[in-house]
KOLKOLMI-877416 format. One record per residue: x negated, y negated, z negated of N, C-alpha, C, O in turn; residue in one letter. Coordinates in steps of 0.02 Angstrom, whole numbers, plus 50000, padded with zeros to 5 digits. Atoms other than C-alpha are relative to their C-alpha. Layout:
XYZXYZXYZXYZA ...
//
This chain:
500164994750049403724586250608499295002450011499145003550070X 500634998050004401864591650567499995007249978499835009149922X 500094993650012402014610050600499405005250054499525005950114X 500584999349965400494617750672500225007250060500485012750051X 499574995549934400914626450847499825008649957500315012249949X 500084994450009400014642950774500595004549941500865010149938X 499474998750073401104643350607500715002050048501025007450047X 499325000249958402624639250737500115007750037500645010750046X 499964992949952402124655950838500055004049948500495008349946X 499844991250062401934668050679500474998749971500615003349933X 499404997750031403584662350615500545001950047501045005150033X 499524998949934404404662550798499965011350005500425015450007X 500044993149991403584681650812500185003549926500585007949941X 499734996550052403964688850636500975000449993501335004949972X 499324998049990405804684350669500235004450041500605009250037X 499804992249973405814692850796499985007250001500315011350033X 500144994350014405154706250735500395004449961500365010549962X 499494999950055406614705550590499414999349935499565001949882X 500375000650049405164701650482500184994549954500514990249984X 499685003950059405554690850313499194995650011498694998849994X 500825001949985403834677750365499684999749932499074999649921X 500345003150057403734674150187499735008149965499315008749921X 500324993550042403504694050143499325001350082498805004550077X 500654996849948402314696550313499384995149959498934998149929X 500625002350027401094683250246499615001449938499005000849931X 500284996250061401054691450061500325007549997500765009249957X 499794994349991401304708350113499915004149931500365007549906X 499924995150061400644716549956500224996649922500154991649887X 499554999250054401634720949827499594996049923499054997549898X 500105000650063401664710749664500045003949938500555006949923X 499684996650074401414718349485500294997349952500274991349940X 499705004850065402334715349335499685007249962499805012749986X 500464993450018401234728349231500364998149934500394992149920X 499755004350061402224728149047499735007549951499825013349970X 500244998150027401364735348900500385000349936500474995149904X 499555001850078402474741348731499435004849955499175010249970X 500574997350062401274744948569500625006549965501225005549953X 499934997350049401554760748474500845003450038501215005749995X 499414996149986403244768248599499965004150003499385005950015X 499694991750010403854784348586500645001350044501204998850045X 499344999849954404924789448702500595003449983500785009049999X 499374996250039406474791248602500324993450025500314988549988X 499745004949970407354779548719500615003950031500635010050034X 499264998249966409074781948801499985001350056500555002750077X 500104997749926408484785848977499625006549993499675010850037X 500224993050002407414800448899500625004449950500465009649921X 499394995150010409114807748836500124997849937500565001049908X 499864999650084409024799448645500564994050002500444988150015X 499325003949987410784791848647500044997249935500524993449929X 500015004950051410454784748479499704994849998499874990449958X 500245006949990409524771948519500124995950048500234998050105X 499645005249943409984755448606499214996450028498874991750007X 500385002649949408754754548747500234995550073499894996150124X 499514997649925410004748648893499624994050036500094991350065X 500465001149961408514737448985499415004050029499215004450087X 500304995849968407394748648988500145006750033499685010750036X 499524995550020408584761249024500214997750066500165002350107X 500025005349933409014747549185499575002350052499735003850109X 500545002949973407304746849231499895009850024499695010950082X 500084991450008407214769349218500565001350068500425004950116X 499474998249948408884769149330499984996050072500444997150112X 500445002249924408024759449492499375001950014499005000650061X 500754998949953406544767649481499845008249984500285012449992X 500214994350001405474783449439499794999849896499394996549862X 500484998350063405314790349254499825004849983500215009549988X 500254996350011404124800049192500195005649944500415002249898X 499484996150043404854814549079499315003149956499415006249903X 500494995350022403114821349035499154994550006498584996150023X 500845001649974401684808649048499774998649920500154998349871X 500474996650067400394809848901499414993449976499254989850024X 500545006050010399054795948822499395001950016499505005650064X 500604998749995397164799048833499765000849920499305004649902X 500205001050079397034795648640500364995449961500274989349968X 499645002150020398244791748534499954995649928500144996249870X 500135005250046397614776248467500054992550040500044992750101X 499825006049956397884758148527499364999850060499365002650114X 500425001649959396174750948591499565006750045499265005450097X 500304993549963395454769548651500595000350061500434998750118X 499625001249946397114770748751499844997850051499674999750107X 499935006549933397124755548828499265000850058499245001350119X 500404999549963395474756848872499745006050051499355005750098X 499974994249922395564773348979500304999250031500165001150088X 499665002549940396874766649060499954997150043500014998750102X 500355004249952396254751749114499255001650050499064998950102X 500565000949958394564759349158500345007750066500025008750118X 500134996049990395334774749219499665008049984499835013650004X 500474993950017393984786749139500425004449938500905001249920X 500034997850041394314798249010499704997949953499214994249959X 500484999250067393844799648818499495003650008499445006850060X 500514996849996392284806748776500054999749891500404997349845X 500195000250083391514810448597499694993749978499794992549919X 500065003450013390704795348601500044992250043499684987350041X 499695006249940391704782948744500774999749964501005005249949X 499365000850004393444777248693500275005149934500615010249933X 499824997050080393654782348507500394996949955500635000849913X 499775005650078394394769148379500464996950038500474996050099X 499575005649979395724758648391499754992450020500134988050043X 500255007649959394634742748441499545001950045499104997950063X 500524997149938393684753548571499994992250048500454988150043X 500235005749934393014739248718500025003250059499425004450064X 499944999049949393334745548874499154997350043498685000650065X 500815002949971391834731248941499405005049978498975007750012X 500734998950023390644737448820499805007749978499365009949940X 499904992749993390974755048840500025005150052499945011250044X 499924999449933391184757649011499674994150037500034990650072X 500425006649984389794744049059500075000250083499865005850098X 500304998249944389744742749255500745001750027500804999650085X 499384995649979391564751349284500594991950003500684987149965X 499565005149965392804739849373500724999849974501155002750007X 499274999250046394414737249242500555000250063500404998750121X 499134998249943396304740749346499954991449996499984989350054X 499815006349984396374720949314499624997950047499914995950097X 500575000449975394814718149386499945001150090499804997750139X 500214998049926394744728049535500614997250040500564997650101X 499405002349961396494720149589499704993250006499574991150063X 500715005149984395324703649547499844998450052499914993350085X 500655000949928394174707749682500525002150055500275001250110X 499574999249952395544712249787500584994550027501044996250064X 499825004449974396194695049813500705000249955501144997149983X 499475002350039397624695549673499844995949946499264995449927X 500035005250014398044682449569500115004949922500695007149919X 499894996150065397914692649381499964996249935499494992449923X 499675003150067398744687049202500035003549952500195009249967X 499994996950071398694692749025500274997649944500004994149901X 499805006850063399904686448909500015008849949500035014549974X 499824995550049400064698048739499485004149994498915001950004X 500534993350021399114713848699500145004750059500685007650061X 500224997149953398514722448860499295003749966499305008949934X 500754995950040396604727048799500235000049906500494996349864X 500055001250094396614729748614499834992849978500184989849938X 500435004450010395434715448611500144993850057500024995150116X 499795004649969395974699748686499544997950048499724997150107X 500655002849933394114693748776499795009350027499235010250052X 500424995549952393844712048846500204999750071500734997650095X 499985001449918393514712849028500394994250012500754995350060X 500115007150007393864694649012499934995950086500284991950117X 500264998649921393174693849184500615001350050500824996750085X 499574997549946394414702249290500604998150001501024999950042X 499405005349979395734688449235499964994050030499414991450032X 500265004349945395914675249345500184993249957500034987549975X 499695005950044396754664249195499875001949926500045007649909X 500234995250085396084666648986500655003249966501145000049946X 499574996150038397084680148911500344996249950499944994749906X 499445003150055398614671048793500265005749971500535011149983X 499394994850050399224676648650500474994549959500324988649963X 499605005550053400484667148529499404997349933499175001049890X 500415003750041399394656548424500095003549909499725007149876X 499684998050068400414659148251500095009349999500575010849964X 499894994050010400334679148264500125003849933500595007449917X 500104997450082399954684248088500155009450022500095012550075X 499754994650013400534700948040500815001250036500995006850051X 499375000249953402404696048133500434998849943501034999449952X 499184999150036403394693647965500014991550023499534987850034X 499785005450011404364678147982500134994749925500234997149869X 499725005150067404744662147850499935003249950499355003449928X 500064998950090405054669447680499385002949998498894999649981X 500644994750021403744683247674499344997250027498824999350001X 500605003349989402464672947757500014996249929499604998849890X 500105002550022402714661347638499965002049905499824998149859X 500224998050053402644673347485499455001650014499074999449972X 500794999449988401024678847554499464996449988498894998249972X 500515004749989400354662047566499834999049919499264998049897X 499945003050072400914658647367499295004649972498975001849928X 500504995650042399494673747318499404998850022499274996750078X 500845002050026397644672047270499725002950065499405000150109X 500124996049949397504686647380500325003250035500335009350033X 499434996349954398714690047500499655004350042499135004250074X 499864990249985399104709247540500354997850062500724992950070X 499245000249958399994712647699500515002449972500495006449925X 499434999350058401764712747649500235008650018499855013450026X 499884993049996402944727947674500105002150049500094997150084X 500074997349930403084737647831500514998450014500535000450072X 499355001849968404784731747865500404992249950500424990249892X 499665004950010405764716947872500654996750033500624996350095X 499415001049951407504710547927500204992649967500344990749911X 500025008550036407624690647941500654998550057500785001450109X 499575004149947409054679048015499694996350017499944991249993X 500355006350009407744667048064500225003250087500355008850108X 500135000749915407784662648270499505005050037498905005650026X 500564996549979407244675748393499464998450033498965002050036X 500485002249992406314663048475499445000649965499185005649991X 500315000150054405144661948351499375005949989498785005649972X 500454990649999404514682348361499524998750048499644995350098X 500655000249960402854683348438500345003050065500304999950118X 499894996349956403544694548544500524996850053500484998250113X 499705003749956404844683648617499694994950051499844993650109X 500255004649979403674670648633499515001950064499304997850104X 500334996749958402744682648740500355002050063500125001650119X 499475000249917404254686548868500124990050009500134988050067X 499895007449971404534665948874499334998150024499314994250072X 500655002249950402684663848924499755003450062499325001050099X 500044995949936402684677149059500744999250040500855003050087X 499645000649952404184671849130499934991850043500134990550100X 500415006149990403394653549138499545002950059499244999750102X 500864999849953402084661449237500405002650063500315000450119X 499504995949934403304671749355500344994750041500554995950098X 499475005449960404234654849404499394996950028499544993850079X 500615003049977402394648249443499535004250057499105002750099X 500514995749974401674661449506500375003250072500085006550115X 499754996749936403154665449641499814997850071499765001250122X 500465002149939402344651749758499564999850028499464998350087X 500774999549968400614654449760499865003650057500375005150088X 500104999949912399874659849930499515008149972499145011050011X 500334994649987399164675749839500545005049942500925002149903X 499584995650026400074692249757499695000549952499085001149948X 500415001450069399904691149578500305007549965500755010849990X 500254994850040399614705249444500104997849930499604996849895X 499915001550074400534700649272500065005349951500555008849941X 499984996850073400064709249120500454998449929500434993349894X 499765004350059401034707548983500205004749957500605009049976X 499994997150030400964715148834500485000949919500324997349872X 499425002350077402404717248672499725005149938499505010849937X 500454997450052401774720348513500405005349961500095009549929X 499404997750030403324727848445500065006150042499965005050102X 499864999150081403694742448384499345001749950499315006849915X 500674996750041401964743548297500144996849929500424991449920X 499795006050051402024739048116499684993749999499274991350038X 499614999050034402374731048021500694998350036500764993550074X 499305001049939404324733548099500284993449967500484993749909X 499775006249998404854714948103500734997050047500634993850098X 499505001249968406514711748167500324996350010500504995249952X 499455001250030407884700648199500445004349971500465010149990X 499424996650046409264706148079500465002050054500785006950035X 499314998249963410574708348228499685006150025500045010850041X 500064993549958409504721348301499895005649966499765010649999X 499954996050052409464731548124500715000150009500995005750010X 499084998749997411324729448141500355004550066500915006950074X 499714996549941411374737248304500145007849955500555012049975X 500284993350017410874752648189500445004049913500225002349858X 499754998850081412094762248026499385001949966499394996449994X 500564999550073410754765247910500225007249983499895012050004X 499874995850032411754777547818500115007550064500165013250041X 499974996149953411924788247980499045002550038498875005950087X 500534996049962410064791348009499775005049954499795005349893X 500434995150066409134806047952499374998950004499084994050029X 500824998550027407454811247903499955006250074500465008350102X 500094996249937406774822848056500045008349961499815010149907X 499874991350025407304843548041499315000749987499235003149930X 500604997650039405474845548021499384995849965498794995649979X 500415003250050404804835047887499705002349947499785001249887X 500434995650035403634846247840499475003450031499635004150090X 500564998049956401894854447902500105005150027500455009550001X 499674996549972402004863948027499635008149956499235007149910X 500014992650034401784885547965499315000750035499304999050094X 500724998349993399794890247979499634997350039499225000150075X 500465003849961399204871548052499274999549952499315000349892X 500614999350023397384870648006500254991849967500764988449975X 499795006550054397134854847874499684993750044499714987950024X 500265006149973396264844548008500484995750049500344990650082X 499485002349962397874841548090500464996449977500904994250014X 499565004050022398744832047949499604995349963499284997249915X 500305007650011398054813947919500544998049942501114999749926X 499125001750066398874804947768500244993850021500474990349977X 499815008949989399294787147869499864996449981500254992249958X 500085006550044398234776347804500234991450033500254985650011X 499755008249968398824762247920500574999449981500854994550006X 499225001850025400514763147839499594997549925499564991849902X 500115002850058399734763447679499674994049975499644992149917X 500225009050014398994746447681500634996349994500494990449980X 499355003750013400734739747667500225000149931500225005249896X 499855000750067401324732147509500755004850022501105005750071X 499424994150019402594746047410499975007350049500375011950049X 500064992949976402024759847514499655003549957499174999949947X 500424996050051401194771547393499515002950024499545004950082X 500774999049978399434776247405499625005250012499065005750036X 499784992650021399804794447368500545003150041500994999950070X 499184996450012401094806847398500234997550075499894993650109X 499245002649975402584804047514500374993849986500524991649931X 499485005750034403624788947533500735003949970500885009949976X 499264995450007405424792747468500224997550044500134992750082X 499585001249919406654796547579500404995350006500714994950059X 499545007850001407634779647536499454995950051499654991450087X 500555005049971405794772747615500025001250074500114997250119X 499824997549930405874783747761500604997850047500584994750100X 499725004049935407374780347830499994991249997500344989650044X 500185007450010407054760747799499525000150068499714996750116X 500734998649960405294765447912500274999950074500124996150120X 499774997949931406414774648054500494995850021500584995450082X 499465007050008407814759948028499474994150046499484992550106X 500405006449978406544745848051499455001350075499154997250109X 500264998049912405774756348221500334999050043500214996350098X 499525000049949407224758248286500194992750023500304991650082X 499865005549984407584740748279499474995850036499654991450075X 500475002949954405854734848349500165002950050500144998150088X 500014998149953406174744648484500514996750066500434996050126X 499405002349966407874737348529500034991950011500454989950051X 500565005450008406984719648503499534999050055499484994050090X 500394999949944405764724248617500425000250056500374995450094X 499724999549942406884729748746500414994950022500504994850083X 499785005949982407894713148741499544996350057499744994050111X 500525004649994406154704848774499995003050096499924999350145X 500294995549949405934717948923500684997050068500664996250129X 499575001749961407464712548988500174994250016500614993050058X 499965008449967407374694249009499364999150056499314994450096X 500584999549947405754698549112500505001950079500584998850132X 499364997749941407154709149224500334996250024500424996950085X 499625000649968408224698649242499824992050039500144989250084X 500415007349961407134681549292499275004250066498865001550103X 500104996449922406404693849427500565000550058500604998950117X 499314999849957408004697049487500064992550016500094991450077X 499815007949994408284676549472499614997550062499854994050107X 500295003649963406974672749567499725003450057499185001950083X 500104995849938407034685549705499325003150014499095004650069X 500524996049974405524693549678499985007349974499405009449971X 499944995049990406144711249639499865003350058499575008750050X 500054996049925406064717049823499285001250004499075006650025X 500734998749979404214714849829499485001549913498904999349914X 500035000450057403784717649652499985007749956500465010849933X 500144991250047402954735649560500174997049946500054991049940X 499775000750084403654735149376499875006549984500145011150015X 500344994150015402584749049278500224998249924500114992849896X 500115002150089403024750349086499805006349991499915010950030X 500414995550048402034761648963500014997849957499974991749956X 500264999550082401824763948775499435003350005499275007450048X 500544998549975400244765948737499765009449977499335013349999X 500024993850020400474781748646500555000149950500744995349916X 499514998050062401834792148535499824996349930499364992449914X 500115002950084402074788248347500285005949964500495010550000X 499764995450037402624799248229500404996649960500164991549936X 499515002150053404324795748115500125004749934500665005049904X 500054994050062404034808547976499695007350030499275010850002X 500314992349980403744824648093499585002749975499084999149981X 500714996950037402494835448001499954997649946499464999849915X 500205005650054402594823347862499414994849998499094992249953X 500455007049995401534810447959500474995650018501074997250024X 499905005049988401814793748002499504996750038498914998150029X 500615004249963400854782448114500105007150083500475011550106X 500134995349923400004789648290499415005049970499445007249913X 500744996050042398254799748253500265005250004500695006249962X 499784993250019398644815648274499875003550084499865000150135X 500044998949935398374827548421500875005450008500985010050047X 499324997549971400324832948412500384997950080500214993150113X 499675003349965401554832148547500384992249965500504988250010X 499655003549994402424818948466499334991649980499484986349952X 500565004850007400744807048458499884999850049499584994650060X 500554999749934400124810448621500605001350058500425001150117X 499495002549919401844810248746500254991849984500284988749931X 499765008650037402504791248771500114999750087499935002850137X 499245003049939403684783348906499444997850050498864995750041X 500325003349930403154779049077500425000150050500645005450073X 499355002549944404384771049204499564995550066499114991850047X 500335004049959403714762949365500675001450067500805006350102X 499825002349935404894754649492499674995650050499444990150036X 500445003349972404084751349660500384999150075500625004150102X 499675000149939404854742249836499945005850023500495008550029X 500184996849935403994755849946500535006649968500775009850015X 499374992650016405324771649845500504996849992500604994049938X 499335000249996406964767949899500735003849958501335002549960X 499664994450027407674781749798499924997349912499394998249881X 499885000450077408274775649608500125006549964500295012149984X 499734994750047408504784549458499685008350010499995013550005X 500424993650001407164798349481499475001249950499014997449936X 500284996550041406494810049363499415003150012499465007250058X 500384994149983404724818449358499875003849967499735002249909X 500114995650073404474832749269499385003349993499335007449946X 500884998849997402504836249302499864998549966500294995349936X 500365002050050401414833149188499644993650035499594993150096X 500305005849960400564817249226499574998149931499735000349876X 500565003950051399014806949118500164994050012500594993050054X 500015005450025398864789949071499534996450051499504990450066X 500825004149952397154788349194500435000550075500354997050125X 499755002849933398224790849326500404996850030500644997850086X 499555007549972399214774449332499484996750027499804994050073X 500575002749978397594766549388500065001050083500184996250119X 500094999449945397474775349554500835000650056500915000150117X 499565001949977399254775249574500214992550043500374991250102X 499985005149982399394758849579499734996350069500014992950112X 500415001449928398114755649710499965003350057499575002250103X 499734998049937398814765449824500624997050017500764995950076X 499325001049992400544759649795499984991150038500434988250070X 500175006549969399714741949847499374999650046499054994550060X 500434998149941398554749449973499334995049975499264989349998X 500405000350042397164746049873499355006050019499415011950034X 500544992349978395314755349907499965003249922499944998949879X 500054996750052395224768849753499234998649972498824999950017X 500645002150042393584763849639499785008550009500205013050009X 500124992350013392414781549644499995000749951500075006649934X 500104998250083392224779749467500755004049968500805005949910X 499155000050039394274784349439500075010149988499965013750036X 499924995150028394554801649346500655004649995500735010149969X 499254998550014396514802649371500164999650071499844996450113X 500045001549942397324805349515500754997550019501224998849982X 499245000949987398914797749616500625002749977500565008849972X 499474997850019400574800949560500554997750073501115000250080X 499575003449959401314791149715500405007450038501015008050034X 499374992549984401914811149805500374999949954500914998449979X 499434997050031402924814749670500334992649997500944992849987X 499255006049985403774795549688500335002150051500935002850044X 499834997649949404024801249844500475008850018500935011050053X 499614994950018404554816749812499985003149923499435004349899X 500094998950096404884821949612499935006350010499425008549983X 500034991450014405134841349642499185002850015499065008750003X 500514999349993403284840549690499585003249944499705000649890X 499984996450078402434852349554499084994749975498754995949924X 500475004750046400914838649518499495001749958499365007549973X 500314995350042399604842649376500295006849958500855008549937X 499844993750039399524858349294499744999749904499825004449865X 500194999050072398764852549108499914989949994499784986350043X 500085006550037398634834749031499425002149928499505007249893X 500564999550032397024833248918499874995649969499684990549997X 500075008150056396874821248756499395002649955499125008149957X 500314997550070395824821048601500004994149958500024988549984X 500145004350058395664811848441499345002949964499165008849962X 500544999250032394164810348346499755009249997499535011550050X 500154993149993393784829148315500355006250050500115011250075X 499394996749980395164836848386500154999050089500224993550115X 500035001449940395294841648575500565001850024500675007049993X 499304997049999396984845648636500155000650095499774997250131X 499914999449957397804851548810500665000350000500905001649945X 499295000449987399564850448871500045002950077499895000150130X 499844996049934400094865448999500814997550009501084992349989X 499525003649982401684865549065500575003149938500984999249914X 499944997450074402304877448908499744999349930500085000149879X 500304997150033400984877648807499604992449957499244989850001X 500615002050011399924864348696499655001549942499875003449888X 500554995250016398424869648640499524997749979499214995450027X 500235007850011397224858148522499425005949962499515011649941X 500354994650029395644865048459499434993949976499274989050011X 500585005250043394204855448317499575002549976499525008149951X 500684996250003392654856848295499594992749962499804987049958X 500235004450052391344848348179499374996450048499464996750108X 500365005449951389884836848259499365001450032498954997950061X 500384993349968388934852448307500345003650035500075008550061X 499724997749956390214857148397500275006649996500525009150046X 499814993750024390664873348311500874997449972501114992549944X 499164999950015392594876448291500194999349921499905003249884X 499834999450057393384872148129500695002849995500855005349941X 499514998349989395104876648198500424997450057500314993050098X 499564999649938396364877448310500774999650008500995000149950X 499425000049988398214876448371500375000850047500334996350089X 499524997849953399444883848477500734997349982500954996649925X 499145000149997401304879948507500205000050077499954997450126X 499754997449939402354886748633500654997050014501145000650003X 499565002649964403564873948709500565001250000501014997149991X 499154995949961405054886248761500195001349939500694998449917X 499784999950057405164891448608499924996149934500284997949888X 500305004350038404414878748494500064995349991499974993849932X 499765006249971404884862848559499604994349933499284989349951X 500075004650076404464853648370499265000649983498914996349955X 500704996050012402844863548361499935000849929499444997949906X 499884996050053403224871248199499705005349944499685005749882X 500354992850010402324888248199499374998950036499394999050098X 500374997749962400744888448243499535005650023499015006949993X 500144992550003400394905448326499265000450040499165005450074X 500864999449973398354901948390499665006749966499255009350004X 500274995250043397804915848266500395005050013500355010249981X 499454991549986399114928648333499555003850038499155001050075X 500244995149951398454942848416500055000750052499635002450094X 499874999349922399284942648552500034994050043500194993950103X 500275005449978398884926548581499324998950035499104993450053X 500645002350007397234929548617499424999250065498844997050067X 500065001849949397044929748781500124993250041499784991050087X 499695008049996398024912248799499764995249984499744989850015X 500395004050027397084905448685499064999550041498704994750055X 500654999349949395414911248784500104995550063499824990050060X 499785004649949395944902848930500024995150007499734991950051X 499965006350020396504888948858499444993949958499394987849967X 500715002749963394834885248803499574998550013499154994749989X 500555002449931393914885248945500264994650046499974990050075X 499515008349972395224873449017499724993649973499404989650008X 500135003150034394934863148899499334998049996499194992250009X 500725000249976393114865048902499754995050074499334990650083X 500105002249938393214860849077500134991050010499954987150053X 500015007450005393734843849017500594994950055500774989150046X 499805004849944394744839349192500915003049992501145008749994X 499424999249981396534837249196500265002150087500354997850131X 499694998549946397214848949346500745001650016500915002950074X 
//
């Protein structure tokens, strides 16, 4: 046998040690980093028993979920890209939905990146950056996506599309019996689990990204996972309507819905359209979470749960009528909270809740502690790993977003969004009070006796730093 005396001694001493040799030689922890477009955390582990989440819902009941964590900007590519770099928005850093992270943050070391330079082996299948070549660099293999993507409708409607002079995208929803293989999105859990059966031997700890496009529109489904769902049993949301004295810069009319053929260009959809809208979400969602769960359970297959962080995030809320929007854009609670679950070997303790407020920038530095990782100085967010460790830990005290004009704060009662024009003078403002408010309904910023709260709030805000 050609086994080299030194090899022979570090597997002779790690047994004895009760050491597993094959976890002493790749001591740090693998990621499975999983990215869902456009979630809302109206999932069955955050208490919404109408929807059929029961993987992610799995994945929530072995590990730590977040009850309260918040986006940076509740738009795809701005998201992503504070996440990945860490930094915050600015007025003119991380704005649009195809924000660049690279070319925006020039110099600043992406979360893929700096794991990169840290001797991991890092992957990108799906939609991770907005933009498929950003920070390009800090993968160790070219970012994949499914070739055939299109818009996601399947067979027929592609192929009425193709019949026109000028094909429109079709309608925001669709329910096909065609093979789930087939869904981009599937095709996206079968190429990252390809990589997981490849990637369990390599001699270095790898860092898989992987990103599901679903539920963003247009909602594309198999038909069985519309069937999970009565139709005639959903409603329209109790407040499908603006909220009582929001200023007018707070209601957008969705134009990213309205690019969809039969959505009207005007007005309100009808409420036959609506629930169709909240029908065909619900079902990407439950779609997605299939996808989420064949990742689960070919971890489990191939024994690399034990050593293995699994982080999921949406990249930000959506709105299902609330206010009478649709889409994300908005500096509401229900645009700007969104799911965050992270099971990790080193917390022994399943099925924990945090109820702190937490940001989006600080999965970054989490992470690199949780894999003993040096923290980049550039990083703006800070650990969350105490409260894995312990949840009753009371954590930040405000979460801090903005959209285009609009600057918003999230106390532990209170959020508090205030806009201003490109001089920087206030055009208006918004209060809602949590305990009582929950929907954000009323907005009482202009109350009197508000007005101290609102003072406060800001200079907080002002202050720019999530504490």
């Amino acid at each position: 046998m050609n086994f080299p005396i030194r090899q022979l001694a570090f597997v002779l001493l790690t047994v004895f040690l009760g050491v597993d040799p094959s976890l002493a030689q790749n001591h740090k922890p693998n990621i499975l980093f999983i990215a869902v477009d456009d979630l809302r955390p109206e999932l069955g582990c955050y208490g919404k028993q109408h929807i059929r989440s029961p993987n992610i819902d799995r994945l929530a009941s072995h590990g730590t979920l977040f009850e309260r964590a918040y986006c940076m900007v509740p738009t795809c590519g701005a998201s992503r890209a504070s996440l990945m770099t860490g930094l915050r928005p600015t007025r003119d850093r991380f704005v649009s939905y195809d924000a660049n992270a690279e070319n925006e943050a020039p110099r600043i070391a992406t979360l893929n990146t700096h794991f990169k330079n840290n001797d991991y082996h890092t992957v990108s299948n799906g939609k991770v950056f907005h933009q498929l070549d950003d920070s390009a660099a800090g993968w160790s293999e070219k970012p994949w996506m499914p070739s055939d993507i299109g818009i996601g409708y399947r067979l027929e409607t592609n192929r009425d599309l193709a019949r026109k002079a000028k094909p429109k995208r079709g309608p925001p929803f669709e329910s096909a019996d065609d093979p789930e293989s087939e869904y981009p999105d599937a095709k996206i859990a079968t190429k990252a689990i390809k990589d997981l059966q490849r990637l369990k031997d390599r001699d270095k700890p790898f860092f898989l990204a992987v990103g599901f496009l679903k539920p963003h529109l247009p909602f594309v489904a198999p038909k069985k996972y519309w069937d999970l769902y009565e139709r005639d049993s959903i409603q329209l949301p109790p407040n499908y309507h603006a909220p009582k004295d929001t200023p007018r810069e707070s209601i957008h009319r969705w134009g990213e819905l309205r690019h969809y053929a039969t959505v009207p260009q005007k007005g309100p959809v009808s409420d036959e359209m609506a629930r169709d809208l909240i029908h065909g979400y619900y079902a990407c969602v439950s779609f997605t979470d299939a996808q989420v769960g064949r990742l689960l359970d070919e971890l489990d297959r191939l024994e690399l749960a034990e050593n293995t962080i699994v982080v999921l995030w949406g990249d930000h809320g959506w709105n299902l009528g609330e206010h009478t929007l649709w889409c994300k854009h908005s500096c509401f609670e229900t645009s700007m909270h969104a799911p965050l679950i992270l099971r990790a070997p080193s917390v022994t303790i399943g099925n924990q809740r945090v109820r702190s407020l937490t940001e989006f920038i600080d999965i970054y530095p989490s992470l690199c502690e949780l894999a003993e990782l040096p923290l980049p100085d550039h990083l703006e967010g800070q650990s969350f790993v105490p409260q894995l460790q312990n949840p009753s830990l009371p954590g930040k005290g405000t979460a801090i977003g903005r959209f285009k004009q609009g600057d918003t704060i999230r106390t532990d009662h209170f959020r508090f969004t205030q806009y201003s024009n490109d001089q920087g003078q206030q055009t208006g403002r918004m209060l809602y009070d949590h305990q009582s408010d929950p929907g954000e309904n009323v907005n009482i910023a202009e109350q009197a006796k508000q007005s101290n709260r609102v003072k406060h709030l800001t200079t907080q805000l002002h202050d720019g730093k999530g504490k």
